[in-house]
C-alpha positions in Angstrom: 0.0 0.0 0.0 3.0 1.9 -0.4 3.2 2.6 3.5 7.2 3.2 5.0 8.9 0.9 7.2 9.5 3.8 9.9 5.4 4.4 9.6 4.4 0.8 9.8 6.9 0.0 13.0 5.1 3.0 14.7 1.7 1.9 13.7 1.7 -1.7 14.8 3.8 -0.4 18.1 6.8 -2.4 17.3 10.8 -1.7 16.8 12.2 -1.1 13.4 14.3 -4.3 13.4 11.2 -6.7 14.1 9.3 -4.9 11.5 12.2 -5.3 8.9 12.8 -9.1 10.0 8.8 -9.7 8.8 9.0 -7.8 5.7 12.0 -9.9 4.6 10.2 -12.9 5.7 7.3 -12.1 3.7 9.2 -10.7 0.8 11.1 -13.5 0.7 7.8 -16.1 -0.1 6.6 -12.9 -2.3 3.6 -11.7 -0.3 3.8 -8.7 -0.2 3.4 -8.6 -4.3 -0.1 -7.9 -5.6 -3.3 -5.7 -4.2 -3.6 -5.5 -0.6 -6.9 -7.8 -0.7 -5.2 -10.8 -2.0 -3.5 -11.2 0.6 -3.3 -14.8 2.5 -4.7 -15.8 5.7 -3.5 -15.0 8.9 -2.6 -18.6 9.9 -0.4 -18.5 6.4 1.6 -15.6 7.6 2.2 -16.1 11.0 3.4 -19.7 9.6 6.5 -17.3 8.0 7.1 -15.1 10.8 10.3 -15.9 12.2 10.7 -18.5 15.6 13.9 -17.0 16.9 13.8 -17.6 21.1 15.6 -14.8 23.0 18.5 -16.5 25.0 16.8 -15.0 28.2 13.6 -17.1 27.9 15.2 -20.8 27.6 14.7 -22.2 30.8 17.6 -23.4 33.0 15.6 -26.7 33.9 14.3 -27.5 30.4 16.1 -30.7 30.8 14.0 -31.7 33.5 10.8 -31.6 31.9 10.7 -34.9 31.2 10.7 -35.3 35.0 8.5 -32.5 35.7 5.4 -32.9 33.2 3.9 -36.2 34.9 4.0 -34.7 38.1 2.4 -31.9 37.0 -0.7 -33.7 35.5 -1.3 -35.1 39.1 -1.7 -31.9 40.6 1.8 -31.8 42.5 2.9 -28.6 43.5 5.5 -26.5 42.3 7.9 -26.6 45.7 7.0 -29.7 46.3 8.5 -30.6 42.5 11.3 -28.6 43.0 12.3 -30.1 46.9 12.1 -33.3 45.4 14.5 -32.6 42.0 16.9 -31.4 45.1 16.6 -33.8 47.2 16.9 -36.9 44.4 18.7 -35.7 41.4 22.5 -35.1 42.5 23.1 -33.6 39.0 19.9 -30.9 39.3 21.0 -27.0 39.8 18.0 -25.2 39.3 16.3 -22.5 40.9 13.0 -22.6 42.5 11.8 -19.7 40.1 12.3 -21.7 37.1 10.6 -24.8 38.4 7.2 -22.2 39.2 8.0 -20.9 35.2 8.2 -24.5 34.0 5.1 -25.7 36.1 3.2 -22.4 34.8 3.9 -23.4 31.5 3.6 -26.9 31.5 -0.2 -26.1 32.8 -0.8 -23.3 30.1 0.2 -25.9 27.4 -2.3 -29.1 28.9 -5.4 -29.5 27.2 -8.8 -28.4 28.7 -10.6 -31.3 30.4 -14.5 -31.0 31.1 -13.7 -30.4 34.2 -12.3 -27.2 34.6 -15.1 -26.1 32.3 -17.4 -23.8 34.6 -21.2 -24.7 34.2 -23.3 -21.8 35.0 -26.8 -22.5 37.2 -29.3 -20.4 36.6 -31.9 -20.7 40.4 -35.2 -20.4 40.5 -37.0 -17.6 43.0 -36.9 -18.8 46.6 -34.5 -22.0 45.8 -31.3 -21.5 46.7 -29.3 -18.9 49.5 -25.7 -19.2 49.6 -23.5 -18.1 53.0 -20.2 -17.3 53.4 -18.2 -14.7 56.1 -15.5 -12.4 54.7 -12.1 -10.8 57.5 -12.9 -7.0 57.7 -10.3 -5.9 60.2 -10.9 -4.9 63.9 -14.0 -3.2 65.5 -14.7 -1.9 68.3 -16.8 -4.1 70.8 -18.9 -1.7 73.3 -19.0 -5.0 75.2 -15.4 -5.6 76.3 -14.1 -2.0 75.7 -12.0 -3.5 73.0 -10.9 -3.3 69.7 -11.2 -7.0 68.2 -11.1 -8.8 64.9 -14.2 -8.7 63.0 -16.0 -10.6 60.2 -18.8 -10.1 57.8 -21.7 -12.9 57.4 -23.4 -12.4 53.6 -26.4 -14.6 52.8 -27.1 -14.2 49.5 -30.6 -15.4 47.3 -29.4 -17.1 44.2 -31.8 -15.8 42.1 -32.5 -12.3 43.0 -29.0 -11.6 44.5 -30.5 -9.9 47.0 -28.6 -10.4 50.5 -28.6 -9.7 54.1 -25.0 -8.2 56.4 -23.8 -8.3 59.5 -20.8 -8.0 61.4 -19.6 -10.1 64.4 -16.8 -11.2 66.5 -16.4 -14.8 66.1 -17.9 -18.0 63.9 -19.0 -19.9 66.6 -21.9 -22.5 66.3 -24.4 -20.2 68.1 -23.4 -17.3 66.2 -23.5 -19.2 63.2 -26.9 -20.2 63.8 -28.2 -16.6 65.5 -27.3 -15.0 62.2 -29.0 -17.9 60.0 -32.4 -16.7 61.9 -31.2 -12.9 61.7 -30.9 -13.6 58.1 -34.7 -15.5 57.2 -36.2 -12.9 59.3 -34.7 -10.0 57.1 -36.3 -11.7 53.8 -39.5 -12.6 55.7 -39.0 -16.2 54.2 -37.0 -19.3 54.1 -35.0 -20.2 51.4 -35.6 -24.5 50.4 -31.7 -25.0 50.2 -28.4 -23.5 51.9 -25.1 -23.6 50.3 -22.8 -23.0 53.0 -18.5 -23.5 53.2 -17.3 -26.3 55.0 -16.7 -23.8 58.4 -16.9 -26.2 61.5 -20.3 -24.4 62.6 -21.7 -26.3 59.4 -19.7 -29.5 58.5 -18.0 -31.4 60.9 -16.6 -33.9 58.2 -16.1 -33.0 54.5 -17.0 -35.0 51.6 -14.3 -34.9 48.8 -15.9 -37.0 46.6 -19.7 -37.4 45.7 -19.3 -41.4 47.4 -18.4 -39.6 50.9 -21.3 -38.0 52.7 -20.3 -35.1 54.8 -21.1 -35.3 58.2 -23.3 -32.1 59.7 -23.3 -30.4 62.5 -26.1 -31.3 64.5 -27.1 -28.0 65.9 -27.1 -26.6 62.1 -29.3 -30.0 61.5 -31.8 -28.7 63.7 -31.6 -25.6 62.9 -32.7 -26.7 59.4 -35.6 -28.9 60.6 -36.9 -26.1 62.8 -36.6 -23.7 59.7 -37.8 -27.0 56.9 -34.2 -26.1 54.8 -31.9 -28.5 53.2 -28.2 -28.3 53.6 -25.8 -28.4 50.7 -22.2 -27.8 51.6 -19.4 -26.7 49.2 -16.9 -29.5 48.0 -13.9 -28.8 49.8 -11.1 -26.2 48.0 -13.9 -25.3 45.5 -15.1 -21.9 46.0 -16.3 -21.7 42.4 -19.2 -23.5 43.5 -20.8 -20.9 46.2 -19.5 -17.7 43.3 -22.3 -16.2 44.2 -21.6 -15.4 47.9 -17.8 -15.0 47.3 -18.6 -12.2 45.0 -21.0 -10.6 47.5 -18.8 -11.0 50.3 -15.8 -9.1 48.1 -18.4 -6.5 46.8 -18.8 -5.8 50.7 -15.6 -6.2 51.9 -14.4 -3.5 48.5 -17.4 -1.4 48.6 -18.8 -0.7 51.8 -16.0 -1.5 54.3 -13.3 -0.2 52.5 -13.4 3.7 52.7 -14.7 3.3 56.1 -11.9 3.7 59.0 -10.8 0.7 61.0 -12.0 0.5 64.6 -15.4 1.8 64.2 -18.3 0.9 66.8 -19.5 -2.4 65.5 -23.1 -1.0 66.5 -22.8 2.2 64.2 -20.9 -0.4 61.1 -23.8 -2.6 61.7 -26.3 0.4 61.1 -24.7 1.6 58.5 -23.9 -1.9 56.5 -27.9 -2.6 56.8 -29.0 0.7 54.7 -26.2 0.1 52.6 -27.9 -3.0 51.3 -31.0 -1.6 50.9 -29.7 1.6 49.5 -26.4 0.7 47.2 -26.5 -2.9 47.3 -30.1 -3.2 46.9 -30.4 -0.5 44.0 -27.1 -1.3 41.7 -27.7 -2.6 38.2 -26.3 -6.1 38.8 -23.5 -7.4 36.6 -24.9 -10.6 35.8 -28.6 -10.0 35.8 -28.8 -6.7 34.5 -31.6 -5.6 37.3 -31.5 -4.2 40.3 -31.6 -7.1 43.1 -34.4 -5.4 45.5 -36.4 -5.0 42.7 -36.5 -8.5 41.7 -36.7 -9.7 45.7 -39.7 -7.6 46.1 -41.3 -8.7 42.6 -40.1 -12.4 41.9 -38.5 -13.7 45.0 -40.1 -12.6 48.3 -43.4 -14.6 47.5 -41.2 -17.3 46.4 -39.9 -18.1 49.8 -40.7 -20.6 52.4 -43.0 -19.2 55.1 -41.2 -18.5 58.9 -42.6 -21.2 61.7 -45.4 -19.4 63.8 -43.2 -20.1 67.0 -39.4 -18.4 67.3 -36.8 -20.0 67.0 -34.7 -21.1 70.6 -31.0 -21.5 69.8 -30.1 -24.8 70.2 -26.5 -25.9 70.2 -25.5 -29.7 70.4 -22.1 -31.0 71.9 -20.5 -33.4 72.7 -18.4 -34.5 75.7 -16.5 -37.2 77.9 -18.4 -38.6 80.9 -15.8 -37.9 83.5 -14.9 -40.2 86.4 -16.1 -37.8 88.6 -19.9 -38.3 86.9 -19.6 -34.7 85.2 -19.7 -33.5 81.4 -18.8 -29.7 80.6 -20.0 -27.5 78.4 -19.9 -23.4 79.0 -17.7 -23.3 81.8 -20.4 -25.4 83.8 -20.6 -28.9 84.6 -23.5 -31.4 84.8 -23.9 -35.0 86.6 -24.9 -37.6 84.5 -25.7 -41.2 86.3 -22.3 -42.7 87.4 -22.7 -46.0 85.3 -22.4 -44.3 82.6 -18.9 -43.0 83.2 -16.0 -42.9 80.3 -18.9 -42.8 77.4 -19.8 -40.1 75.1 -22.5 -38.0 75.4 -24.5 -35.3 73.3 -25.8 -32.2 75.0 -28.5 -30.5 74.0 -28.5 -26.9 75.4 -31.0 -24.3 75.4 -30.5 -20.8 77.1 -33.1 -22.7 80.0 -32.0 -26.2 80.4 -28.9 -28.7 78.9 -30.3 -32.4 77.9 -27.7 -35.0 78.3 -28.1 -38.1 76.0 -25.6 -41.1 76.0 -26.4 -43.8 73.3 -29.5 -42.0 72.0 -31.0 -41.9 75.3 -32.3 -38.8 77.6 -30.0 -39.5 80.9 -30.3 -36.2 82.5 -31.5 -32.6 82.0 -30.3 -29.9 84.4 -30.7 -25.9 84.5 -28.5 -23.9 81.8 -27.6 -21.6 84.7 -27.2 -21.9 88.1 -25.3 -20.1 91.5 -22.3 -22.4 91.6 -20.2 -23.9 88.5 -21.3 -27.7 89.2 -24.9 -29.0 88.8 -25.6 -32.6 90.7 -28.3 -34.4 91.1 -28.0 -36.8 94.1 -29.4 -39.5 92.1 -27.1 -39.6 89.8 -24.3 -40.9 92.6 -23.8 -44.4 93.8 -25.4 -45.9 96.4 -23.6 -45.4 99.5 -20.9 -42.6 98.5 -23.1 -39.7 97.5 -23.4 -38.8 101.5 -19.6 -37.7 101.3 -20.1 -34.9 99.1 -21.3 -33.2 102.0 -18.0 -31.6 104.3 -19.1 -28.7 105.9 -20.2 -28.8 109.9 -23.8 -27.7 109.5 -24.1 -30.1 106.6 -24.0 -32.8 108.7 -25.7 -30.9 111.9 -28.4 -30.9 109.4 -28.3 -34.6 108.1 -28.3 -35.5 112.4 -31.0 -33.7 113.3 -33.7 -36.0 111.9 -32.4 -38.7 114.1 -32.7 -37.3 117.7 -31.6 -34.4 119.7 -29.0 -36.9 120.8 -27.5 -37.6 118.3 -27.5 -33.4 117.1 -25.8 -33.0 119.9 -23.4 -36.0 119.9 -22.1 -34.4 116.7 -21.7 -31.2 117.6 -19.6 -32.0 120.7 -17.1 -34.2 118.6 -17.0 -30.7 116.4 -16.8 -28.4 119.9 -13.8 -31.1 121.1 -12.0 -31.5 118.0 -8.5 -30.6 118.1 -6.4 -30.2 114.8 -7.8 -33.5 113.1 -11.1 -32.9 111.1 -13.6 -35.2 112.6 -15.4 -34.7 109.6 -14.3 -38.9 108.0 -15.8 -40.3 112.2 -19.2 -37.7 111.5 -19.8 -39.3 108.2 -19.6 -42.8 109.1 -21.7 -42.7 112.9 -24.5 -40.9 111.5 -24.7 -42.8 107.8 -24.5 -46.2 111.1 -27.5 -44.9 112.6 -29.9 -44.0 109.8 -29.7 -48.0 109.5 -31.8 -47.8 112.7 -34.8 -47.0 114.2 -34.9 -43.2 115.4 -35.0 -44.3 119.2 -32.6 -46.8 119.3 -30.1 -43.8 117.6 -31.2 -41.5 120.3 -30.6 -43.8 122.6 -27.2 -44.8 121.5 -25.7 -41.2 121.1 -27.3 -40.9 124.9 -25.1 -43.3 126.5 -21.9 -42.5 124.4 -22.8 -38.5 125.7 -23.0 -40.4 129.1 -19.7 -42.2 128.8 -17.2 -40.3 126.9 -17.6 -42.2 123.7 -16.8 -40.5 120.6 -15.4 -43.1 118.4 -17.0 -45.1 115.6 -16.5 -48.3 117.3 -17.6 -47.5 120.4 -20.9 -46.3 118.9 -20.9 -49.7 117.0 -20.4 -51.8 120.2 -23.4 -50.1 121.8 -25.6 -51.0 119.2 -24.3 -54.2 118.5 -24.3 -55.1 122.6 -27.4 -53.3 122.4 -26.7 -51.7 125.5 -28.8 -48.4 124.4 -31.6 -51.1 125.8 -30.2 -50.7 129.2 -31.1 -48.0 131.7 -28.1 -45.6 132.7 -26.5 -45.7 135.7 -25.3 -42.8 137.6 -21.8 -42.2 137.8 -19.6 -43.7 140.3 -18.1 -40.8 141.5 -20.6 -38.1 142.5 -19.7 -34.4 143.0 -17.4 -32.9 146.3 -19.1 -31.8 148.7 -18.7 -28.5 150.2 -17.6 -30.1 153.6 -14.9 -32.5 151.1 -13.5 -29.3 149.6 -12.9 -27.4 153.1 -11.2 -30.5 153.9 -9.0 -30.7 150.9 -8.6 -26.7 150.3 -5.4 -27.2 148.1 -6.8 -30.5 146.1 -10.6 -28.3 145.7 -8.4 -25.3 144.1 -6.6 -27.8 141.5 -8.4 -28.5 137.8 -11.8 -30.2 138.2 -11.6 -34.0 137.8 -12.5 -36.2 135.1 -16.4 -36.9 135.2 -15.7 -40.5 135.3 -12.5 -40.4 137.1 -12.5 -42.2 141.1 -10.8 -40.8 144.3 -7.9 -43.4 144.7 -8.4 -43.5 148.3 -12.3 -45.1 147.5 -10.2 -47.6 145.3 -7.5 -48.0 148.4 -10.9 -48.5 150.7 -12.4 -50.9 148.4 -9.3 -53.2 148.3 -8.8 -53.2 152.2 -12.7 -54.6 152.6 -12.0 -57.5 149.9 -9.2 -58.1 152.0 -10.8 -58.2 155.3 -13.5 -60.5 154.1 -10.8 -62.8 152.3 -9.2 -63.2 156.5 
């Protein structure tokens, strides 16, 4: 077309010296002879067009790609490759950048396989909602009176792309679950299937192939009965399948969140991120659909969607938990009794913010109170025969546990307490008192009575009277009754010493006593 070398090189944005390298390739096979519109196709020129490879561009590990492609084609990674050419092959010098440059390629040049072809669903109204959360950075939580690490929950409808916000602090179950109800509540409707990530608050066990089922967690499983939703978790490492809610959660995460300063009140970004979807989110002219998603809720979906229950929802988490030797299960910093033969198994509880159910092989074994003064819940029941009485330690535990047994026996107790020295006599309470309740209330009055009378404050003793039954037997009085005044001017100096023993004898009655025997032997 009689167009210069110097123009055409500036037109087609390339150096002099490339452009004359392709005219003397094409002059060379005589194309360039003849009207402009005869000439050849573009697969016959760029067949002419010369293959030179700059010196830079030949790989330093080309000779390894022999080694490299199979390993490729079954997924292995490009340090992994390149750790293993290091650690086998002595004669291998290569860099870890040109192994990532010969993987790269290697992949550009395989074939495409059905399966990385991407098969767009198209969902009816009210079918499908899919759930993800998104890292936003730190909020402030009015709560502690700290700055903490937040997260966004989207929900999006597949169909309308209509969603619902919110920020929190954590993805635990009962958040989890808290913003699921948040969620139906906003649309006024249910959605008939939930496409959530494989987050432990959902799936306790992924599938990785469609012969493994996933294993649910059972408080989302109720939470989907309650609500009549089904449950269709992600395939692991396959985010393409949930699109819809990764692109919501990065239209957030870009849109609203990021001109906003860090360490806002969560309350106020919570406000805020609610008319945002109505008001921006709500109102854009969505990429794939062309229409506003608000629009189409309000016209298509809303009607669409499963009605709400007439009752509210009651979070309801499950866990599970080790019965403990010491007949106890925790869950929330609290710890329930469960009947002791059923210690070492595994139980489920089912907690509501009023009550915890404890089931142990798909049987109700216990239910206690969610909350409660002290951090242990027992039910004396749920103790073996014969032990539970020595949870009890205190002094007026046991005053109490007497009592119903006699006046004696109160006050039996309480003077082993009064006369107790540095020894607890808490072990000799616990096994007189549990020895009495065996018998009838007057023969335990009765026995305590004499021990008072004697001095007895051992467990044997109190077993001998009962055993003699000497509580039968009338008392007798003491041997030695108390001095006289006349006795004590007598003996000034012994009247002025310590008082004696209650059951203690003068020695000179004992002195007198042997003389008699003595006389009458003569």
């Amino acid at each position: 077309m009689g167009v210069g070398a110097r123009e055409v090189a500036r037109l087609l944005q390339m150096s002099p010296n490339t452009e004359r390298e392709y005219r003397e390739s094409f002059s060379r096979a005589g194309l360039l002879l003849g009207p402009a519109d005869a000439l050849p196709e573009v697969e016959a020129l760029r067949a002419l067009l010369p293959r030179k490879v700059p010196a830079q561009q030949t790989s330093s590990v080309a000779q390894w790609e022999s080694v490299v492609a199979p390993m490729v084609t079954r997924g292995v990674e490009a340090r992994a490759i390149y750790d293993h050419l290091k650690r086998e092959e002595q004669a291998f010098a290569g860099s870890y950048d040109a192994v990532k440059r010969l993987v790269r390629r290697l992949r550009q040049a395989a074939p495409i396989t059905s399966s990385d072809v991407t098969i767009r669903v198209e969902t009816e109204p009210g079918d499908v909602a899919q759930v993800d959360f998104g890292y936003v950075g730190h909020c402030f939580d009015p709560r502690t009176g700290t700055h903490r690490k937040a997260w966004v929950f989207v929900m999006v409808l597949g169909h309308s792309r209509h969603q619902f916000a919110r920020v929190v602090f954590d993805q635990r179950s009962e958040t989890w679950l808290a913003l699921h109800a948040a969620a139906f509540e906003s649309f006024g409707g249910v959605p008939a299937t939930i496409v959530p990530d494989n987050l432990k608050a959902a799936v306790v066990r992924c599938a990785f192939s469609a012969a493994e089922d996933p294993g649910l967690n059972r408080s989302y499983v109720e939470l989907a009965r309650f609500y009549g939703f089904k449950i269709d978790p992600t395939p692991p490492r396959d985010p393409e399948k949930k699109g819809k809610v990764e692109a919501g959660v990065k239209y957030v995460s870009g849109n609203f969140f990021a001109p906003r300063a860090e360490g806002e009140d969560v309350t106020i970004v919570n406000e805020a991120l609610a008319r945002w979807v109505a008001e921006t989110a709500g109102q854009r002219i969505h990429g794939t659909t062309g229409r506003r998603p608000l629009e189409v809720f309000e016209a298509e979906e809303r009607a669409a969607l499963r009605p709400l229950p007439e009752r509210p929802w009651v979070p309801t988490l499950w866990r599970k938990a080790k019965v403990h030797r010491d007949i106890h299960v925790a869950f929330d910093r609290r710890f329930y009794s469960v009947p002791w033969t059923h210690v070492g198994k595994d139980a489920w509880l089912r907690a509501t913010p009023e009550s915890v159910d404890i089931w142990v092989d798909d049987a109700r074994v216990a239910t206690h109170p969610r909350r409660g003064k002290t951090a242990f819940s027992t039910q004396e029941s749920h103790l073996p025969t014969g032990r539970a009485d020595f949870r009890l330690r205190s002094r007026g535990a046991w005053e109490a546990r007497a009592r119903p047994l006699g006046d004696e026996v109160l006050a039996w107790v309480s003077e082993v307490y009064d006369a107790a020295g540095a020894m607890s006599p808490l072990r000799l309470v616990q096994a007189v008192v549990t020895h009495l309740e065996k018998f009838p209330q007057e023969r335990a009055n009765a026995t305590c009575r004499r021990a008072r009378h004697f001095g007895i404050r051992t467990y044997r003793g109190i077993c001998d009277i009962l055993r003699k039954a000497l509580d039968l037997e009338p008392l007798q009085a003491p041997a030695v009754t108390a001095p006289t005044p006349a006795t004590v001017a007598a003996e000034p100096t012994q009247a002025m010493q310590a008082p004696r023993p209650r059951f203690a004898r003068d020695p000179r009655q004992m002195l007198a006593s042997k003389a008699e025997v003595a006389h009458v032997l003569h």
